[in-house]
C-alpha positions in Angstrom: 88.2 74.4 91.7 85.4 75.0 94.0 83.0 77.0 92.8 81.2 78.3 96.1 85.1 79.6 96.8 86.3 80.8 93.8 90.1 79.8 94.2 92.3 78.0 92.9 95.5 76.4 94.1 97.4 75.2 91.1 100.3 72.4 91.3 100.4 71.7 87.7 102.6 72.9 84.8 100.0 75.0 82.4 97.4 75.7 84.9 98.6 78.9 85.8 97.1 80.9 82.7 94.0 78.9 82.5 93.1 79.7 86.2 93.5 83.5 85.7 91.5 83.3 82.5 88.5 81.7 84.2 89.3 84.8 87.0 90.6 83.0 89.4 92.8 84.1 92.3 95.5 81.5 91.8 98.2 80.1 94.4 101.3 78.5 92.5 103.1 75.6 94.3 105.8 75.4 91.8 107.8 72.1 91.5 109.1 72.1 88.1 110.1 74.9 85.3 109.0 78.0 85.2 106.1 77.3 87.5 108.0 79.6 90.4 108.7 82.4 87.6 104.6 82.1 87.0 104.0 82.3 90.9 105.8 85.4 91.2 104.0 87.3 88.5 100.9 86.4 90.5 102.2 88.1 93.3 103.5 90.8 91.8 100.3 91.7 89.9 98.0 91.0 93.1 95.9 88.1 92.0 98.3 85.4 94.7 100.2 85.0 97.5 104.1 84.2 96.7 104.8 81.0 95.4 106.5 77.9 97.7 108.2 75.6 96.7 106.5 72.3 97.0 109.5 70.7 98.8 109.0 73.4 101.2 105.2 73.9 101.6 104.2 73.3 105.3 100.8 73.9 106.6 101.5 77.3 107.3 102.0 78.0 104.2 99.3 76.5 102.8 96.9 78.9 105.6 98.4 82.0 104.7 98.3 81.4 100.9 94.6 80.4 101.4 93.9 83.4 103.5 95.3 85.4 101.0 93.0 84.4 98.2 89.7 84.7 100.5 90.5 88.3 101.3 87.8 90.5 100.5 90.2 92.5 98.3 90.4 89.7 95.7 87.5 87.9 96.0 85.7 90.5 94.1 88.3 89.6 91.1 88.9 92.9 90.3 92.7 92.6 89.2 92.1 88.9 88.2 89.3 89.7 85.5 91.7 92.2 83.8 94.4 89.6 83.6 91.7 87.3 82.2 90.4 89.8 79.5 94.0 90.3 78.7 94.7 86.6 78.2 91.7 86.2 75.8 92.4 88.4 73.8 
């Protein structure tokens, strides 16, 4: 993670709940599992973009899911610091 962005882009299994418990805004590029199911709840609760599939992330992708997470709307963390109280507890 870079800390001067406060993102994260996760491609790992596990990942997905320790990125919203440090508050991050989290992009899931699911390749395995339930890593899609994860990316989707992300979405739905406002804290990512949708997920894609790594066999079928292009550069585009990749822009608009960044874009997402460095909208004003979720860089303050709002949504994503509820989810990380949630997960602590």
């Amino acid at each position: 993670m870079n800390p001067s962005l406060n993102f994260e882009i996760l491609y790992l299994a596990g990942t997905t709940g320790a990125g919203l418990a440090a508050g991050c805004p989290t992009m899931v590029v699911p390749f395995f599992g339930d890593q899609a199911f994860w990316g989707e709840m992300c979405r739905r609760s406002g804290v990512g973009p949708a997920p894609v599939a790594v066999e079928k992330l292009k550069v585009e992708h990749l822009t608009e899911g960044l874009r997402f997470l460095m909208q004003p709307e979720v860089r303050p963390l709002f949504k994503t610091q509820i989810i990380s109280k949630l997960i602590a507890a």
